[in-house]
C-alpha positions in Angstrom: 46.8 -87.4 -49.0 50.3 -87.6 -49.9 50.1 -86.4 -53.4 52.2 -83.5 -53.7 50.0 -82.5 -50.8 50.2 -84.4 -48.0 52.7 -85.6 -45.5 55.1 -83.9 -43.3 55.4 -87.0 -40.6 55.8 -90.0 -43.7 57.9 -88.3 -45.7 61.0 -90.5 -45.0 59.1 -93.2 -45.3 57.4 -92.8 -48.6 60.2 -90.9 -50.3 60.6 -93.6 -52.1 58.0 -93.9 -53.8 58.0 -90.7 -55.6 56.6 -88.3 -53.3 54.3 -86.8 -56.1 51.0 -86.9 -54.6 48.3 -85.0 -53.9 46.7 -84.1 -51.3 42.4 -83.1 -50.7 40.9 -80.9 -48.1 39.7 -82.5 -44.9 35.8 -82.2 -44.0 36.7 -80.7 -40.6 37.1 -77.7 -43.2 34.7 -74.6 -43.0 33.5 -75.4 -46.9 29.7 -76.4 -46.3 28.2 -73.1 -45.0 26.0 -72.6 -47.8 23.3 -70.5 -48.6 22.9 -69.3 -45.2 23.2 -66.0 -45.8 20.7 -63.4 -47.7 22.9 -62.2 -49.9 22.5 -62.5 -53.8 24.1 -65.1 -55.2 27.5 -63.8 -57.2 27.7 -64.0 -60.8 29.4 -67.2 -62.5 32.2 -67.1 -64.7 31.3 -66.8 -68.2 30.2 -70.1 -69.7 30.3 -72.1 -66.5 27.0 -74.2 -65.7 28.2 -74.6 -62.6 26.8 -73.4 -59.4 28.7 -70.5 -57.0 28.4 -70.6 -53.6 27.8 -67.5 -51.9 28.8 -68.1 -48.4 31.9 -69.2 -49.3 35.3 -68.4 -47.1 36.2 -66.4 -50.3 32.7 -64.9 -50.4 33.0 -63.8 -46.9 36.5 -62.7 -47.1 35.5 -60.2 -50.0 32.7 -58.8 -47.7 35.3 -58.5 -44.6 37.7 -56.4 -46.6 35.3 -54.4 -47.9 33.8 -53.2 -44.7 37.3 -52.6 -43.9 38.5 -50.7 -46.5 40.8 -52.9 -48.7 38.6 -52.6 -51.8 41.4 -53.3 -54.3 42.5 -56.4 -52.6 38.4 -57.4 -52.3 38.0 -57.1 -56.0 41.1 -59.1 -56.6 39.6 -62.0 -54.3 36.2 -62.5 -56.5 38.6 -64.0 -58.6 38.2 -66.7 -56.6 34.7 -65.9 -54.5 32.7 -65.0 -57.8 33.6 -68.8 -59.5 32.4 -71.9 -58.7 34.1 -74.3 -56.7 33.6 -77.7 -55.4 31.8 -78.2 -52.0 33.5 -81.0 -49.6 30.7 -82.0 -47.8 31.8 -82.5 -43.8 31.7 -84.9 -40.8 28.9 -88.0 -40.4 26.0 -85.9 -42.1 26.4 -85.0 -45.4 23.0 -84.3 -45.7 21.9 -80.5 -45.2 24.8 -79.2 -46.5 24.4 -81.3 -49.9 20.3 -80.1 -49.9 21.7 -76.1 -49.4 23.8 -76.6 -51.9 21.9 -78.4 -54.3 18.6 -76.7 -53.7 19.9 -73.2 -54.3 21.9 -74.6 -57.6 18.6 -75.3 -58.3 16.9 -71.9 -57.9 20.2 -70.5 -60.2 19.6 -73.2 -62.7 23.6 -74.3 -62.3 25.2 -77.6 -61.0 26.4 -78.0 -57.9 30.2 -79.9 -57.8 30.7 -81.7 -54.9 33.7 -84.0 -53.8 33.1 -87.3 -51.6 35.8 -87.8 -49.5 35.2 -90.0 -46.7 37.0 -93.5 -47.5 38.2 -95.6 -44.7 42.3 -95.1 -44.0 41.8 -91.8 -45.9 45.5 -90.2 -46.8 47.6 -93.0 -45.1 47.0 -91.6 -41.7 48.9 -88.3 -43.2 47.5 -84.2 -43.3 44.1 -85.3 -44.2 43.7 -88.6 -41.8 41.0 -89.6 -40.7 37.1 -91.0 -43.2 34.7 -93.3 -41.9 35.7 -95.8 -39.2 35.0 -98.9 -41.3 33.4 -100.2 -44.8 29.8 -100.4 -43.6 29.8 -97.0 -42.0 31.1 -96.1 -45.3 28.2 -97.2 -47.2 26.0 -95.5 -44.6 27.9 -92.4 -45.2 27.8 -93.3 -49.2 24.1 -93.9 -49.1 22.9 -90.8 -47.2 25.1 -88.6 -49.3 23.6 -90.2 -53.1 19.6 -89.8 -51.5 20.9 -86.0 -50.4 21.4 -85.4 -54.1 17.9 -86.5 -54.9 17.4 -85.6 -58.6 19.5 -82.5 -58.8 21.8 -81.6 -61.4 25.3 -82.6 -59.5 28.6 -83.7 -60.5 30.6 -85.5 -57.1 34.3 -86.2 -57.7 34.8 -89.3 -56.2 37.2 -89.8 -53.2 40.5 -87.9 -53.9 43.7 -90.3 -53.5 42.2 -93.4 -53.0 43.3 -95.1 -55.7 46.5 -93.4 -56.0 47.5 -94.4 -52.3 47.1 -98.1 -53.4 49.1 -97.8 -56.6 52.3 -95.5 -54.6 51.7 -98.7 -51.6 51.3 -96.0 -49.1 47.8 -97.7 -48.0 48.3 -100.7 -46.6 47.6 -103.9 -49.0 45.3 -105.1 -46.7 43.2 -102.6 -47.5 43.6 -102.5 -50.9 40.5 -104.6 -51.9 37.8 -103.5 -49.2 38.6 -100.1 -51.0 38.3 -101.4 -54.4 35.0 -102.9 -53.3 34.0 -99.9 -51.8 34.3 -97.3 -54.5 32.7 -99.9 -56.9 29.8 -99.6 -55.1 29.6 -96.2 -54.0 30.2 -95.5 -58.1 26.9 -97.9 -58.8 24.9 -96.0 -55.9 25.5 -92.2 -56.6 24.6 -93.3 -60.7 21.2 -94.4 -59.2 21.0 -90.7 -58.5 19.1 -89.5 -62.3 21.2 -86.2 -63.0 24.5 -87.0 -60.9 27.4 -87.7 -62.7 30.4 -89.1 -61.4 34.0 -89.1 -62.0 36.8 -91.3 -59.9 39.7 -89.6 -58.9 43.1 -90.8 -61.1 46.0 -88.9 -58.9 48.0 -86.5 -61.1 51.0 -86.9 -63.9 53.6 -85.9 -61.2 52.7 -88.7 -59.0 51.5 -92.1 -60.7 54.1 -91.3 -64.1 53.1 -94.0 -65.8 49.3 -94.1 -66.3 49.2 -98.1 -67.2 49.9 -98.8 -63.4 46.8 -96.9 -62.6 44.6 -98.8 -64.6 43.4 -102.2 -63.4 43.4 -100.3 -60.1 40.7 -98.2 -62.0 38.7 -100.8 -63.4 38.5 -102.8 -59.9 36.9 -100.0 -58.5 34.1 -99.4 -60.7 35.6 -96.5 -63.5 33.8 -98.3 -66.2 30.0 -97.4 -64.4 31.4 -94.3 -63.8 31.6 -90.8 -66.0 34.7 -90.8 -66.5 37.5 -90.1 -64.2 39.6 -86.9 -62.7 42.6 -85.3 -62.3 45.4 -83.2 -60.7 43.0 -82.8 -57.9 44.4 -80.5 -55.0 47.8 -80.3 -57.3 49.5 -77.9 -59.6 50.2 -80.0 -63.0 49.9 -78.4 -66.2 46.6 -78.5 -68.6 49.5 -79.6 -71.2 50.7 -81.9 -69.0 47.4 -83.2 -66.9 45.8 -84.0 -71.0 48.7 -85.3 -72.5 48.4 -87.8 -69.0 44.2 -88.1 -69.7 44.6 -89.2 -73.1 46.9 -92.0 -72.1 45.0 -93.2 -69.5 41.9 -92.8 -71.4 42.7 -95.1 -74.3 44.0 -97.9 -71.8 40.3 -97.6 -70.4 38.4 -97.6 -73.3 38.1 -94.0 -74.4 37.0 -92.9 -70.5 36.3 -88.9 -70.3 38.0 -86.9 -67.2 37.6 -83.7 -65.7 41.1 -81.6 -64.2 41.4 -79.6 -61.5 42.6 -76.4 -62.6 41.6 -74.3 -59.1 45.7 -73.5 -58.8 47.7 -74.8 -61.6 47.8 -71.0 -63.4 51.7 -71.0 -63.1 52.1 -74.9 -63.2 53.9 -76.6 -60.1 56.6 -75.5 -58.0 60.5 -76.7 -58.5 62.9 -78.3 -57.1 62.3 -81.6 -54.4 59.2 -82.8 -55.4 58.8 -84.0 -51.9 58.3 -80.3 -50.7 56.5 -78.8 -54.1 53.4 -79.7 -53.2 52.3 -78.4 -50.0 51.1 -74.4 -49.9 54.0 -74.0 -52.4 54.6 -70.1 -53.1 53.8 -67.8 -56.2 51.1 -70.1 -57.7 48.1 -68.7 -59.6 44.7 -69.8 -59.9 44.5 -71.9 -63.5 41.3 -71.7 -66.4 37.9 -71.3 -64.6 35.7 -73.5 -64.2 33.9 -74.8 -67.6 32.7 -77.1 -69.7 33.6 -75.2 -72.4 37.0 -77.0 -72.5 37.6 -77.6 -76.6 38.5 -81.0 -76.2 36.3 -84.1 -76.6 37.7 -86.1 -73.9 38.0 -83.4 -71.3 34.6 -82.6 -69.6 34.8 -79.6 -67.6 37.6 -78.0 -66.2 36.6 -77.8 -62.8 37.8 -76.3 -59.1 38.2 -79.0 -57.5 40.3 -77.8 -54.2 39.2 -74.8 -53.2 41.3 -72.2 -54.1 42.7 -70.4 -50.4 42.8 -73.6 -48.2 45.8 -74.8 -47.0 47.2 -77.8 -48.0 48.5 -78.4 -44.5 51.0 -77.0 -41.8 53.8 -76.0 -44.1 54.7 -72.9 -45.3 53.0 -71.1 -42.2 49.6 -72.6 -43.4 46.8 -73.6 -41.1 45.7 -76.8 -41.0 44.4 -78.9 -44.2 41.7 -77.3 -45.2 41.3 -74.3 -43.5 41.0 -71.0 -45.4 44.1 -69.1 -45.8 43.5 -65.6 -46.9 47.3 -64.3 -47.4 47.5 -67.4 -49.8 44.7 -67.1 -51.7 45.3 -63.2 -52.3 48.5 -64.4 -53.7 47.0 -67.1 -56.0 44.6 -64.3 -57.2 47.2 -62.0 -57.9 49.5 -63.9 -59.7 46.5 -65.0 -61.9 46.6 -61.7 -63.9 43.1 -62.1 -64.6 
């Protein structure tokens, strides 16, 4: 996704276009192993209902460097491995990593988050290429992911960019209506699901500035049988700035709630060219844990959307998208001051 975090090869050609994006994890990303270890499941942050996932990359970092001596860098890492953080479910099978995950929310009496991110065209071909290979394979994909969830307590964030990529014109207009079409539906379907809600991803301020442009986008796809909708997924933008941007776009839709990703915005987002901010951009902190304790009406939970630790692509010395980066997420821990 190009949204501040995405696209090294389109660069020049979408620099135009504000170059504000974000930019989601990729399923090829190790971020479905749950529950497969024996291991007691680590506490969650104060006031978070939401479920943590004990086999995460964090999780099993933590463990690493405590067999090997680095305690004090270990117990600055369950900053990010004891809180709970959405789970990108991977590849053609959503299934058993969505039953883990929701079955041992279950057992913990917590929500599981999870993100569905598997739209045809994903990310303009960019850092996180690739969804399913057409529409119907997408509503294969929808439907098995929605029965997966059965009647579990679960909150999915609802295909990262997809919108946003048709507002900036970086997917191609051809494709603008299948996906409209497609997200309705896949909005109507997960709701058939009695304790999943479900909130459509809305970009971030630092990408679509003016909010207006985002909304009959938004209402094409299906917003209004959604939750609500969410923000600053995978990015760095404010709380100030991410709820000033919510409000707006809320009363243009009717008083919609949203959620905000706050996994990394601690220190808010990087200077200088936008164009280069967004990808694995240096001394960033992890932002308010996880809640829905948020103390505004309109805002539902703050929530860890990208996973706090995977890269945002091959910049910066990074890994791929979406593959855990321990250096990085030390640093986002450390800077976090608490």
């Amino acid at each position: 996704m190009f949204r501040p975090t995405r696209t090294l090869a389109a660069l020049s050609a979408l620099a135009a276009l504000g170059l504000a994006t974000g930019c989601s994890s990729p399923p090829g990303a190790d971020t479905t192993a749950v529950a497969r270890e024996t291991r007691a499941q680590a506490s969650p942050a104060a006031g978070s209902p939401f479920w943590v996932d004990p086999s995460s990359p964090a999780a099993r970092q933590v463990r690493a460097w405590e067999r090997q001596g680095r305690g004090h860098d270990a117990r600055l890492l369950r900053r990010i491995a004891d809180r709970p953080a959405a789970l990108w479910p991977a590849g053609d099978r959503p299934e058993p990593s969505i039953r883990e995950a929701t079955g041992a929310a279950a057992r913990a009496g917590r929500t599981a988050v999870f993100v569905a991110y598997d739209i045809p065209h994903r990310d303009c071909g960019q850092h996180s290429a690739g969804g399913a290979p057409d529409a119907n394979a997408y509503r294969d994909w929808i439907e098995r992911f929605a029965r997966a969830l059965g009647d579990s307590d679960a909150l999915v964030v609802l295909e990262p960019d997809a919108v946003a990529h048709i507002v900036d014109g970086c997917t191609p207009v051809e494709y603008h209506a299948e996906r409209e079409q497609l997200l309705a539906e896949a909005i109507v379907r997960l709701k058939r699901q009695p304790r999943t809600k479900v909130y459509l991803d809305a970009g971030n301020p630092a990408w679509i500035e003016d909010p207006r442009k985002l909304v009959e986008p938004l209402g094409r796809a299906g917003v209004a049988n959604a939750d609500g909708f969410a923000l600053n997924v995978s990015n760095f933008q404010t709380d100030a700035a991410i709820k000033e941007y919510g409000r707006r776009l809320s009363a243009a839709l009717g008083g919609k709630h949203f959620v905000m990703d706050t996994s990394r915005n601690g220190n808010g987002p990087l200077g200088g060219d936008p164009s280069d901010a967004w990808c694995n951009p240096p001394g960033r902190a992890l932002g308010a844990p996880p809640t829905t304790d948020t103390g505004d009406p309109l805002v539902d939970a703050y929530l860890w959307i990208k996973r706090p630790g995977e890269s945002d692509g091959q910049c910066r010395g990074g890994p791929a998208a979406g593959q855990w980066w321990a250096d990085y997420a030390l640093g986002l821990a450390r800077n976090s001051g608490a």
